[in-house]
mmJSON file of the N, C-alpha and C atoms, coordinates in Angstrom:
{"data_MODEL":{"atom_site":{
"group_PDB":["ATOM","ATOM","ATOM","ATOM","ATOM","ATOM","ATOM","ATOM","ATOM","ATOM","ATOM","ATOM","ATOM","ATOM","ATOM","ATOM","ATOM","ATOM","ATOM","ATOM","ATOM","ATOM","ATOM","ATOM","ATOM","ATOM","ATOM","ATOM","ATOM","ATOM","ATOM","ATOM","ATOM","ATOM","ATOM","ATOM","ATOM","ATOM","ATOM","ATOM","ATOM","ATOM","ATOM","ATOM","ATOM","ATOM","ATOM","ATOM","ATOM","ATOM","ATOM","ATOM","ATOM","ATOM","ATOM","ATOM","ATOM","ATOM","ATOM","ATOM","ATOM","ATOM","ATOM","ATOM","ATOM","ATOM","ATOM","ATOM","ATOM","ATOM","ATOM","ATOM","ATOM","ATOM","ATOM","ATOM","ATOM","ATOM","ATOM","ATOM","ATOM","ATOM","ATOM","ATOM","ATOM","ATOM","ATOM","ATOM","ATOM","ATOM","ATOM","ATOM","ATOM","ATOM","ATOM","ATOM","ATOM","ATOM","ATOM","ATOM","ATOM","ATOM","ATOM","ATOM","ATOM","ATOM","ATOM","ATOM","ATOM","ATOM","ATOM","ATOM","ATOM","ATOM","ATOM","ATOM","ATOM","ATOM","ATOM","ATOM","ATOM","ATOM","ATOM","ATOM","ATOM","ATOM","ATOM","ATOM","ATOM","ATOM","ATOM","ATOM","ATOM","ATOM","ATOM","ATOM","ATOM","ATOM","ATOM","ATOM","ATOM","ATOM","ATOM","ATOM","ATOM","ATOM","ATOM","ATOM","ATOM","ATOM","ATOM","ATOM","ATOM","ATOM","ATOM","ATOM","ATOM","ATOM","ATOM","ATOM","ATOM","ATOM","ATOM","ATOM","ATOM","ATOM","ATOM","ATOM","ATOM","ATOM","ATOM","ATOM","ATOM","ATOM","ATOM","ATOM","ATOM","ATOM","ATOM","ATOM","ATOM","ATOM","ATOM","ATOM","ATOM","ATOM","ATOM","ATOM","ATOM","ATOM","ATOM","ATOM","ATOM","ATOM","ATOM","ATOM","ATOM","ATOM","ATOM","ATOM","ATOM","ATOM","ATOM","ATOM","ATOM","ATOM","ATOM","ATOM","ATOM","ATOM","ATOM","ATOM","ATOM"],
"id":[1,2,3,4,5,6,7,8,9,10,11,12,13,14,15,16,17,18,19,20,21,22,23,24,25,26,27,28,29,30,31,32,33,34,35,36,37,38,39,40,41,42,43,44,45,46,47,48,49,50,51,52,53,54,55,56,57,58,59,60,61,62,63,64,65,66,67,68,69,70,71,72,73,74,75,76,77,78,79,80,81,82,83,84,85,86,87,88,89,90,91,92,93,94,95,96,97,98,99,100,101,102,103,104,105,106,107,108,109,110,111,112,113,114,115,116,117,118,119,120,121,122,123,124,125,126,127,128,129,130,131,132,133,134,135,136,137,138,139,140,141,142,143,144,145,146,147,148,149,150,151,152,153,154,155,156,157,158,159,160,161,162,163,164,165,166,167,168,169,170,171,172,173,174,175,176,177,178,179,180,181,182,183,184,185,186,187,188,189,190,191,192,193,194,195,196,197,198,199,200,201,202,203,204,205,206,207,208,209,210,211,212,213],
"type_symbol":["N","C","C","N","C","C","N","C","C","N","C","C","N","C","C","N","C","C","N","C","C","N","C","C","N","C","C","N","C","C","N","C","C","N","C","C","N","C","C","N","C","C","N","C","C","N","C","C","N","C","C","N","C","C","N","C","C","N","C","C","N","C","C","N","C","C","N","C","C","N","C","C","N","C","C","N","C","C","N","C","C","N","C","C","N","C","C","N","C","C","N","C","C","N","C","C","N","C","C","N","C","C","N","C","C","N","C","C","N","C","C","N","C","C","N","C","C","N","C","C","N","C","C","N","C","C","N","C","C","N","C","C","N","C","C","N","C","C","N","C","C","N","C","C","N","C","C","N","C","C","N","C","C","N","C","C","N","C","C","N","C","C","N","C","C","N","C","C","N","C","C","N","C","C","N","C","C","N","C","C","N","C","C","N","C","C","N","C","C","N","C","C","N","C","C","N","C","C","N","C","C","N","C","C","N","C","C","N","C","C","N","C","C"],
"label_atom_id":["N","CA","C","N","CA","C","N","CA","C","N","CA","C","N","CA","C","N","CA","C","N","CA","C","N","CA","C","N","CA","C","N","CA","C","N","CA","C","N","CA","C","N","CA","C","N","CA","C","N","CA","C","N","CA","C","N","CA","C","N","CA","C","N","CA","C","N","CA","C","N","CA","C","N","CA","C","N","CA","C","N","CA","C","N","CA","C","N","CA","C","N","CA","C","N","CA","C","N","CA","C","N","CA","C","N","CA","C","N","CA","C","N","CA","C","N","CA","C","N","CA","C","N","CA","C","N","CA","C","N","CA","C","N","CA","C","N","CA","C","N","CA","C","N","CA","C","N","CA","C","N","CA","C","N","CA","C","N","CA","C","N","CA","C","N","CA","C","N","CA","C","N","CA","C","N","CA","C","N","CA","C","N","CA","C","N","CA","C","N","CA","C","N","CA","C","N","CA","C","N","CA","C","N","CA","C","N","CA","C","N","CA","C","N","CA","C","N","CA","C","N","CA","C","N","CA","C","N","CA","C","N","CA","C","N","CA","C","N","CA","C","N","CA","C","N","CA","C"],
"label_alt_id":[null,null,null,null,null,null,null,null,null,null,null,null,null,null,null,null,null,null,null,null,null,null,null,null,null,null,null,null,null,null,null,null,null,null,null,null,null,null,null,null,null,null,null,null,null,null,null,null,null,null,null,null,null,null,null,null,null,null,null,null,null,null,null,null,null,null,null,null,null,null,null,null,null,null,null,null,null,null,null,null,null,null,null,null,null,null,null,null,null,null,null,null,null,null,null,null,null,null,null,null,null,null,null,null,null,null,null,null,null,null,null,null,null,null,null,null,null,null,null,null,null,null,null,null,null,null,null,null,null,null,null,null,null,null,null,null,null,null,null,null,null,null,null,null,null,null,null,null,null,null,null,null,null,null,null,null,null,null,null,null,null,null,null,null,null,null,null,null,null,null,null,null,null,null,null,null,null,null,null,null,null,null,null,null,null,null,null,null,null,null,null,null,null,null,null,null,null,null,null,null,null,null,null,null,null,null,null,null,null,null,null,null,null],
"label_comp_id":["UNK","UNK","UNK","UNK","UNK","UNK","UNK","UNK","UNK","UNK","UNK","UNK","UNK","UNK","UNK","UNK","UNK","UNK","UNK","UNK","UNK","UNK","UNK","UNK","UNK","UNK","UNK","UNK","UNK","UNK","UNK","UNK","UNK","UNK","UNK","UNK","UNK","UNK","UNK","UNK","UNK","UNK","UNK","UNK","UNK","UNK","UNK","UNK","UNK","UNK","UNK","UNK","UNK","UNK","UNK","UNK","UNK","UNK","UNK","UNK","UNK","UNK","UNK","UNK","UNK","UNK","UNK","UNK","UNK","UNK","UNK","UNK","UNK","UNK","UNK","UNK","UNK","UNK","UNK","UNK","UNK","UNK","UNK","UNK","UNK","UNK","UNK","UNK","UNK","UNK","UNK","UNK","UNK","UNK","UNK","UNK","UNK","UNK","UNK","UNK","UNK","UNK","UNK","UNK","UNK","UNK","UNK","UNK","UNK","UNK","UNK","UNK","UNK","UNK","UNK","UNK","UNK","UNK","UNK","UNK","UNK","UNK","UNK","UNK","UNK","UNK","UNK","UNK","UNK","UNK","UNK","UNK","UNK","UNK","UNK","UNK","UNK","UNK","UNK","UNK","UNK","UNK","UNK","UNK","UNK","UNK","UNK","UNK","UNK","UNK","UNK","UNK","UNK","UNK","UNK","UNK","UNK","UNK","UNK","UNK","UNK","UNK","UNK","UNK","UNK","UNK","UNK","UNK","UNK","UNK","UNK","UNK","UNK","UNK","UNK","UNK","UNK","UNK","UNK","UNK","UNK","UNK","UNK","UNK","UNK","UNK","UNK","UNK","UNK","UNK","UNK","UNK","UNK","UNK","UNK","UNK","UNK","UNK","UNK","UNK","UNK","UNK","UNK","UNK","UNK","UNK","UNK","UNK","UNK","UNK","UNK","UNK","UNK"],
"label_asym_id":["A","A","A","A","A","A","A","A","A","A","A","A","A","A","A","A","A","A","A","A","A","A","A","A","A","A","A","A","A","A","A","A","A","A","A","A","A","A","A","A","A","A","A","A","A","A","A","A","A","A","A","A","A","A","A","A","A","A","A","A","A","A","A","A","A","A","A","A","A","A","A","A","A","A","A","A","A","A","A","A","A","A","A","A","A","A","A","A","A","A","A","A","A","A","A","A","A","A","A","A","A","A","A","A","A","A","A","A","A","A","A","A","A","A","A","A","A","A","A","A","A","A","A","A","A","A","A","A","A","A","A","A","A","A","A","A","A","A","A","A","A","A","A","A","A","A","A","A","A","A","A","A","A","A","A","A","A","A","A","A","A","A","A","A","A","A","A","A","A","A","A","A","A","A","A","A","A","A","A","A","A","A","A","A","A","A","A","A","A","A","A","A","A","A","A","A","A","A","A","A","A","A","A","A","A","A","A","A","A","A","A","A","A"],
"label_entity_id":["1","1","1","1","1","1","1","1","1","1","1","1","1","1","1","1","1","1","1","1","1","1","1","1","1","1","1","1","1","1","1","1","1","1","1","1","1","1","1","1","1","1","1","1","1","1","1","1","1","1","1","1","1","1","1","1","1","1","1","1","1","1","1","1","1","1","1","1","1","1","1","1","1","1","1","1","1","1","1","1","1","1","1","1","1","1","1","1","1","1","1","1","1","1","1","1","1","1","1","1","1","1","1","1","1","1","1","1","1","1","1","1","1","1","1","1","1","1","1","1","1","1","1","1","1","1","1","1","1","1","1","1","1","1","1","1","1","1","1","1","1","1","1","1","1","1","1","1","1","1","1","1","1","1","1","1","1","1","1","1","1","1","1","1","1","1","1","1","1","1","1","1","1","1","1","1","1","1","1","1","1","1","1","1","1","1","1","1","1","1","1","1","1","1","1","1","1","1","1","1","1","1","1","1","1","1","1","1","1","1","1","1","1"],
"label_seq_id":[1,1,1,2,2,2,3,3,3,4,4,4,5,5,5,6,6,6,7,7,7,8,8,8,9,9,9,10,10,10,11,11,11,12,12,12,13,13,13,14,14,14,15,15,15,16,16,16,17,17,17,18,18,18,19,19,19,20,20,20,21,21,21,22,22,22,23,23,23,24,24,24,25,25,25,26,26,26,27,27,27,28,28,28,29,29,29,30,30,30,31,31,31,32,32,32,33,33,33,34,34,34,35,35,35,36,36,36,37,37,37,38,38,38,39,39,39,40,40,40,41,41,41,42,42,42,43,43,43,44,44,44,45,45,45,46,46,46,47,47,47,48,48,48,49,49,49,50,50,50,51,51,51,52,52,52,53,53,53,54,54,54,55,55,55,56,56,56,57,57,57,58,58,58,59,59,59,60,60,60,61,61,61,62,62,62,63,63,63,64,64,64,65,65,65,66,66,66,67,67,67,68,68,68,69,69,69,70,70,70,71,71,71],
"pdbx_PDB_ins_code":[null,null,null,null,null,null,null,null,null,null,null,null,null,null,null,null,null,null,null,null,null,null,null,null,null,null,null,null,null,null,null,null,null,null,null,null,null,null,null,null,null,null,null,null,null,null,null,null,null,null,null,null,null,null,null,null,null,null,null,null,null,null,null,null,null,null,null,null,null,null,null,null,null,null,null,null,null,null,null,null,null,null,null,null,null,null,null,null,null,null,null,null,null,null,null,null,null,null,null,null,null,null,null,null,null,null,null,null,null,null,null,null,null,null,null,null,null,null,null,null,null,null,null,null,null,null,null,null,null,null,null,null,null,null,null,null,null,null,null,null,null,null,null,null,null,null,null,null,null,null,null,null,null,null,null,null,null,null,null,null,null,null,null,null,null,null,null,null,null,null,null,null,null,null,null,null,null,null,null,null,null,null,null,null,null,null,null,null,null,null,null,null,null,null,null,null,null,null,null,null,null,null,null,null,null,null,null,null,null,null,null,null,null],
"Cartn_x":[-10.042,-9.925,-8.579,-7.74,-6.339,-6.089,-6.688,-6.928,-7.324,-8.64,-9.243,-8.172,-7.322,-7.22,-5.661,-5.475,-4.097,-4.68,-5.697,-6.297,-6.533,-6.612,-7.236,-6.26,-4.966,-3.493,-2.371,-3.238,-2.64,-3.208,-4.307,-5.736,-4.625,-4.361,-4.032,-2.819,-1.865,-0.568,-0.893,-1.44,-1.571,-1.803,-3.151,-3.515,-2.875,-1.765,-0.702,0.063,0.452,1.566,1.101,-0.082,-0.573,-0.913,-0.894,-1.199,0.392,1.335,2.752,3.155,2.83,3.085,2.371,1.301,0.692,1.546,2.454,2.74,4.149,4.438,5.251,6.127,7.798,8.799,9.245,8.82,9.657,8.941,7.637,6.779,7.263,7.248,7.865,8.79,8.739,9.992,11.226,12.059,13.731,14.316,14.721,15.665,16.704,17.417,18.473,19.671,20.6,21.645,23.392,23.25,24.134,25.984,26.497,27.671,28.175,26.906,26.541,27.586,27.176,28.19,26.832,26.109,24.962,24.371,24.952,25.368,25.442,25.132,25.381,26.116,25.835,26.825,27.717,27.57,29.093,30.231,29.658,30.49,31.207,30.462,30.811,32.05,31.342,32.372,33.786,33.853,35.049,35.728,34.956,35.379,36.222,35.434,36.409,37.31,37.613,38.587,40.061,39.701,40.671,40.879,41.046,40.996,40.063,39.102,38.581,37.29,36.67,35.59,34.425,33.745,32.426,31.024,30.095,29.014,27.857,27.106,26.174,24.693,23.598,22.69,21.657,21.309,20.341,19.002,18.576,17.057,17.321,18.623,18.951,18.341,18.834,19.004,17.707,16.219,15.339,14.946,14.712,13.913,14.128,15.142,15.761,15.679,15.313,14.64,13.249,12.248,10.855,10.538,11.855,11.623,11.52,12.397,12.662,11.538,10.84,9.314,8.345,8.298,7.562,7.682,9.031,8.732,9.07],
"Cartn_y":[61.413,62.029,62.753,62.083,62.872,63.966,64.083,65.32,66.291,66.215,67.135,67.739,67.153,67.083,67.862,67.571,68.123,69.613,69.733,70.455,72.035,71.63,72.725,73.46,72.37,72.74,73.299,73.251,74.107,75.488,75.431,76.947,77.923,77.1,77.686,78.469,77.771,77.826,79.115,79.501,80.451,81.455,81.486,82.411,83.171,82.144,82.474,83.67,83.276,83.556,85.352,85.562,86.153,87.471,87.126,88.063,88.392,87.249,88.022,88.915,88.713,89.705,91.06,91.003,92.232,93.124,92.634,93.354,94.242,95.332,96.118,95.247,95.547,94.75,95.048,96.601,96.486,95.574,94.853,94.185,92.52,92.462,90.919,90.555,88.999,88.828,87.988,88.826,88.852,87.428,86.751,85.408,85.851,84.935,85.588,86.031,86.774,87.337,86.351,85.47,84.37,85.4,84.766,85.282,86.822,87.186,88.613,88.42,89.571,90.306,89.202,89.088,88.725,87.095,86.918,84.903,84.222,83.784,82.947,82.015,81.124,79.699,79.813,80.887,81.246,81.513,83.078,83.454,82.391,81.656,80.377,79.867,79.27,78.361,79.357,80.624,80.763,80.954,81.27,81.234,80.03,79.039,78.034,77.566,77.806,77.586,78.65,79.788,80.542,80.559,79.14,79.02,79.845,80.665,81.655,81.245,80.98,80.151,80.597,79.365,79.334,79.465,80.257,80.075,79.235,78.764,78.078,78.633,78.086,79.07,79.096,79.52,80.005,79.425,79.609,79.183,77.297,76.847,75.503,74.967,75.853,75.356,75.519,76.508,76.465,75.318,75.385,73.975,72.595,72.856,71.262,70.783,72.089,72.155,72.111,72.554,72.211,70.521,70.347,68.803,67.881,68.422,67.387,67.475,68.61,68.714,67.8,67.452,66.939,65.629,64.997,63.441,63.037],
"Cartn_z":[-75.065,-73.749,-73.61,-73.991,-73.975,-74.838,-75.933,-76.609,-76.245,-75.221,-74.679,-73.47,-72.852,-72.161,-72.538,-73.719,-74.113,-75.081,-75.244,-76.399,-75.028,-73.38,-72.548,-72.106,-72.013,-71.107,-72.533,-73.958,-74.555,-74.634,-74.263,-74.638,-73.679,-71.792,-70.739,-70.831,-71.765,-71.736,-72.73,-73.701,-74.822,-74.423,-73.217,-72.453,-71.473,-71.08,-70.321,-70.991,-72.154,-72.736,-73.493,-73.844,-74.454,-73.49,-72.41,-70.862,-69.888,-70.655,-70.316,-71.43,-72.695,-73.994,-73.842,-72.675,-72.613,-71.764,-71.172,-69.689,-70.34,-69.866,-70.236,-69.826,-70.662,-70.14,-68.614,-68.555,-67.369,-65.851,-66.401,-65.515,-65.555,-66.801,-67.236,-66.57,-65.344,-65.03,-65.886,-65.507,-66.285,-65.699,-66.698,-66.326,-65.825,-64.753,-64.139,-64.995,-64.397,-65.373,-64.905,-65.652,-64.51,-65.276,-63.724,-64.187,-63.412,-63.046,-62.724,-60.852,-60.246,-58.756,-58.062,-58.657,-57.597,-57.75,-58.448,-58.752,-57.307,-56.945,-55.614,-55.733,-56.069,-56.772,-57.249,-58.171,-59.207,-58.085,-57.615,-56.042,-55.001,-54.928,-53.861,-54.657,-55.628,-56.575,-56.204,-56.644,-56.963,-55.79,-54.455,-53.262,-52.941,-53.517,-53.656,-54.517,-54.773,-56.144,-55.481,-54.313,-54.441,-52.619,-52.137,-50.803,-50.165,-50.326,-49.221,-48.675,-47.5,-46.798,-47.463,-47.954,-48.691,-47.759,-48.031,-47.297,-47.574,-46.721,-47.275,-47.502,-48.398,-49.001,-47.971,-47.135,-45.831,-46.76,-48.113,-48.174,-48.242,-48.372,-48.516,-46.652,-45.73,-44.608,-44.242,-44.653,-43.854,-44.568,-45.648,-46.516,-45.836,-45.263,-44.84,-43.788,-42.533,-41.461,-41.583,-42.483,-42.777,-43.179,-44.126,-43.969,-43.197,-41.713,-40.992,-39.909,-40.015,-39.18,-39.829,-40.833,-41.604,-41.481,-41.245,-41.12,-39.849],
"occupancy":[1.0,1.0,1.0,1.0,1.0,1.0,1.0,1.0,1.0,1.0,1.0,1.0,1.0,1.0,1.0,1.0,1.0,1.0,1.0,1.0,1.0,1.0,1.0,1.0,1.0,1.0,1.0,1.0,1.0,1.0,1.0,1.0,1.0,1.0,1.0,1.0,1.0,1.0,1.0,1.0,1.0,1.0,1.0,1.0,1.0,1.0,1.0,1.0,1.0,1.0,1.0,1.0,1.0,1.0,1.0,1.0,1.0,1.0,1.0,1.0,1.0,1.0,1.0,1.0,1.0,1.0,1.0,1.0,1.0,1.0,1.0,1.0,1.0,1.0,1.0,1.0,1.0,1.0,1.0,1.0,1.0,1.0,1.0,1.0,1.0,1.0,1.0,1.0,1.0,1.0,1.0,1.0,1.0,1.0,1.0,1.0,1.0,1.0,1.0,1.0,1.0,1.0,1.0,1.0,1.0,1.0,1.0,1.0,1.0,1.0,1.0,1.0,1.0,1.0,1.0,1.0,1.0,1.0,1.0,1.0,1.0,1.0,1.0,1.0,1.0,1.0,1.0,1.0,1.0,1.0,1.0,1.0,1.0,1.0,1.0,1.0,1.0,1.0,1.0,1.0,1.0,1.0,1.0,1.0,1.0,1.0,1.0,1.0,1.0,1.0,1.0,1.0,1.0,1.0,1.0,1.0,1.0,1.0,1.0,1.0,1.0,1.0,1.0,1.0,1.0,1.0,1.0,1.0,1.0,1.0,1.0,1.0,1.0,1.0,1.0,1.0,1.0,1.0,1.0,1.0,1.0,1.0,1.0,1.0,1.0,1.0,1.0,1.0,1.0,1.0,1.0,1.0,1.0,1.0,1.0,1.0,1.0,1.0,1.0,1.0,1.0,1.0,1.0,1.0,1.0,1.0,1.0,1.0,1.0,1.0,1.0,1.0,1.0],
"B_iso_or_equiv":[0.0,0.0,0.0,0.0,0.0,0.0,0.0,0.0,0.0,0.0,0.0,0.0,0.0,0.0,0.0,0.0,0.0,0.0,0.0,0.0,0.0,0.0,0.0,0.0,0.0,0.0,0.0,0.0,0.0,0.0,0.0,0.0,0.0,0.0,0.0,0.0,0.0,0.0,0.0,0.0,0.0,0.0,0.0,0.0,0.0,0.0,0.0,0.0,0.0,0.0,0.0,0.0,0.0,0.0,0.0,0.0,0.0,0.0,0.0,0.0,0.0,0.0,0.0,0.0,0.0,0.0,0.0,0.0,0.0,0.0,0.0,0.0,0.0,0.0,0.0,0.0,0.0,0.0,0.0,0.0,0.0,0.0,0.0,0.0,0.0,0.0,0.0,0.0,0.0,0.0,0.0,0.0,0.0,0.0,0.0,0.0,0.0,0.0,0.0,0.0,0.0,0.0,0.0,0.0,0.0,0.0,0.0,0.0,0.0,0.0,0.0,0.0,0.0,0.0,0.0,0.0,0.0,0.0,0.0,0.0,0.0,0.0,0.0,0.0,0.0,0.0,0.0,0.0,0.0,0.0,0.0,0.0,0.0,0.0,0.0,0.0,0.0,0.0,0.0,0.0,0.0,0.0,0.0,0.0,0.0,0.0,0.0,0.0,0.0,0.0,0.0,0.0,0.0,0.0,0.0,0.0,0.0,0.0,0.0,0.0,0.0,0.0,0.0,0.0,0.0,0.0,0.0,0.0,0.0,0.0,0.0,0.0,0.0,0.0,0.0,0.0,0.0,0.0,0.0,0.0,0.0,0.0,0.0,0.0,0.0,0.0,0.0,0.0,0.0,0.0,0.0,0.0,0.0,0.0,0.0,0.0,0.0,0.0,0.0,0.0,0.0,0.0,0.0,0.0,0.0,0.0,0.0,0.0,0.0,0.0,0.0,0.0,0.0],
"pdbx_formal_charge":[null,null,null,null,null,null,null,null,null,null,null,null,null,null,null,null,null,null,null,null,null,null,null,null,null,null,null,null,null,null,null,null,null,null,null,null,null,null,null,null,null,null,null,null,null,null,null,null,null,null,null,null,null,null,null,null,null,null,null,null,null,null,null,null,null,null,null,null,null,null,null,null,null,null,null,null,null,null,null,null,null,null,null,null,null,null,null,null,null,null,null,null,null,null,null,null,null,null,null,null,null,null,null,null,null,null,null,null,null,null,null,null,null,null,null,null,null,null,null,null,null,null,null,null,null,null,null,null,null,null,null,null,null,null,null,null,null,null,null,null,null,null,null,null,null,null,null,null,null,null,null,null,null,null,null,null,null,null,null,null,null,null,null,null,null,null,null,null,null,null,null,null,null,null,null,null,null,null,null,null,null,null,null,null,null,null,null,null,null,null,null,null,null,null,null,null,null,null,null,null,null,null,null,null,null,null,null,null,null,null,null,null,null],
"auth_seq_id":[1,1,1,2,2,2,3,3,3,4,4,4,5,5,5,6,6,6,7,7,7,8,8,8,9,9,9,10,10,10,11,11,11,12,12,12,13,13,13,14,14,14,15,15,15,16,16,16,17,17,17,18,18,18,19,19,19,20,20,20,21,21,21,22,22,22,23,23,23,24,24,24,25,25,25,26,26,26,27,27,27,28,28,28,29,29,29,30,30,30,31,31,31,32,32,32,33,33,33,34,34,34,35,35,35,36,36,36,37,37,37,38,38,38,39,39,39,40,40,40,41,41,41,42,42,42,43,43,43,44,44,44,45,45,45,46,46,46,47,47,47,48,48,48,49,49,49,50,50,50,51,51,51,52,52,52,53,53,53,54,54,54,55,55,55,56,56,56,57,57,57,58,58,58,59,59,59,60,60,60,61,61,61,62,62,62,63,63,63,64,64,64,65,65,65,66,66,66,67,67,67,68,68,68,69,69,69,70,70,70,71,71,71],
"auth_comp_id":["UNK","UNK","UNK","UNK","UNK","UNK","UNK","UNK","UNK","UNK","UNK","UNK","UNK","UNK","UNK","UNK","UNK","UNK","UNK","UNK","UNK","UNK","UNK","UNK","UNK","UNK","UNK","UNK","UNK","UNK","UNK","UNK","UNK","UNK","UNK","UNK","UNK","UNK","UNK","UNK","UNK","UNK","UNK","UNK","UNK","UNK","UNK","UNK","UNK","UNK","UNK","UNK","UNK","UNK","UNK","UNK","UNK","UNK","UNK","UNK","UNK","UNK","UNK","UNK","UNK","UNK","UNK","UNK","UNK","UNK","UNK","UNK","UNK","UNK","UNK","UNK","UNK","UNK","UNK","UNK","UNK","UNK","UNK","UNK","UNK","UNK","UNK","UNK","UNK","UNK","UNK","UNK","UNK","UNK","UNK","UNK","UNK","UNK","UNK","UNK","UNK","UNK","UNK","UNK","UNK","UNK","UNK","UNK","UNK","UNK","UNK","UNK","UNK","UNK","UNK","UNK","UNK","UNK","UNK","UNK","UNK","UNK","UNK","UNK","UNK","UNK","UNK","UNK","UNK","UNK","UNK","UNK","UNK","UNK","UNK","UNK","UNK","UNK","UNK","UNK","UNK","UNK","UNK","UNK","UNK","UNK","UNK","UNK","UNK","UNK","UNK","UNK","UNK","UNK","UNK","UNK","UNK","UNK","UNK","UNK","UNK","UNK","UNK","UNK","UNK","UNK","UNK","UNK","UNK","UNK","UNK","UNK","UNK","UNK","UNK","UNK","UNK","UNK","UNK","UNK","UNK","UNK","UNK","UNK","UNK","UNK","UNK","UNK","UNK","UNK","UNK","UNK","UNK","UNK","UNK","UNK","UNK","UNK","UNK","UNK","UNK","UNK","UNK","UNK","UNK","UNK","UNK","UNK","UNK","UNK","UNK","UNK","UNK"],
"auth_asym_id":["A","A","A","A","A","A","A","A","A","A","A","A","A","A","A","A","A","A","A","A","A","A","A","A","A","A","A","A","A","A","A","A","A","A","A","A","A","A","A","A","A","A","A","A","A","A","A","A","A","A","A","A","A","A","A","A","A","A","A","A","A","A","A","A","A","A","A","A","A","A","A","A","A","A","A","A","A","A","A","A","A","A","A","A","A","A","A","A","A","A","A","A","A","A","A","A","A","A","A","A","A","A","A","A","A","A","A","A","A","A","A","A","A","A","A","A","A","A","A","A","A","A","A","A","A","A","A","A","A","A","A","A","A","A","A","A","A","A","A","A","A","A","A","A","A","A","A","A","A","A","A","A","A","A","A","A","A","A","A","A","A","A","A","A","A","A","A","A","A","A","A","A","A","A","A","A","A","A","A","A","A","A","A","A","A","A","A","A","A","A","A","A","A","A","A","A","A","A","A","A","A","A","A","A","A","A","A","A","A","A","A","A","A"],
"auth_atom_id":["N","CA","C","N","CA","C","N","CA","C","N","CA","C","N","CA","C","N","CA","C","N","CA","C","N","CA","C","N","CA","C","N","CA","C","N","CA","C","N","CA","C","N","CA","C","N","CA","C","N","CA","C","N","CA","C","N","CA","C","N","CA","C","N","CA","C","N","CA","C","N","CA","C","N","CA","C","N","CA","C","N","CA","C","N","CA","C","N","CA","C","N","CA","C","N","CA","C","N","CA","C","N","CA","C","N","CA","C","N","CA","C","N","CA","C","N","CA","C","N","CA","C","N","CA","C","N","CA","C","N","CA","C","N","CA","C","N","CA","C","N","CA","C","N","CA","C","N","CA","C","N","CA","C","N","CA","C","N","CA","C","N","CA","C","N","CA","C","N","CA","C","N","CA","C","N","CA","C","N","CA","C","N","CA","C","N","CA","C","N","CA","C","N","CA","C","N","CA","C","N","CA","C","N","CA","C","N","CA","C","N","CA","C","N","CA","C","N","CA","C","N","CA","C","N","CA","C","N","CA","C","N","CA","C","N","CA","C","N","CA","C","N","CA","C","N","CA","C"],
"pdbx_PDB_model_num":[1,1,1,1,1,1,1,1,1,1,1,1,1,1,1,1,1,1,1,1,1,1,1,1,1,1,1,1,1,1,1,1,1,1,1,1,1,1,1,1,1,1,1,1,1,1,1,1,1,1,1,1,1,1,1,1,1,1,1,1,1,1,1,1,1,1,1,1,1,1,1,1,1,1,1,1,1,1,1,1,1,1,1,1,1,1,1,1,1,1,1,1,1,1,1,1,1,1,1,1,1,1,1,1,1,1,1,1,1,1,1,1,1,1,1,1,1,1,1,1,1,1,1,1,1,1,1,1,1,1,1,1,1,1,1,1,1,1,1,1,1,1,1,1,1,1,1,1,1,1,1,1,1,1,1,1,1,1,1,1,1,1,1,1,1,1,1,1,1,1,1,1,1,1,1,1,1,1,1,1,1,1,1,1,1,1,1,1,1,1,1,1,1,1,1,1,1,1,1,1,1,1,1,1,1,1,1,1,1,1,1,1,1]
}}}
């Protein structure tokens, strides 16, 4: 059973993979470019590191407000 079962979620994963190899690169999504003007975290970090007021990440704050509807 676990074969089968490992034998379908490899077929999926192939199929996956074989239908992102089709897609022109410029369609393929790009891993982020860390380090980059547009780093969020990095930015912060060094905001801090060089006294200047850090912001906090706005998709952190809705998530955390959806949570608290939730329980």
């Amino acid at each position: 059973m676990k074969d089968a079962n490992r034998e379908k979620a490899r077929e999926e994963a192939r199929k996956r993979a074989e239908d992102e190899a089709k897609k022109s690169p410029a369609d393929r999504k790009t891993p982020p470019e860390f380090g980059s003007d547009k780093d969020f975290q990095l930015v912060q970090a060094l905001n801090q590191l060089k006294g200047r007021p850090v912001l906090i990440s706005k998709t952190q704050v809705v998530e955390n407000k959806e949570e608290k509807k939730e329980n």
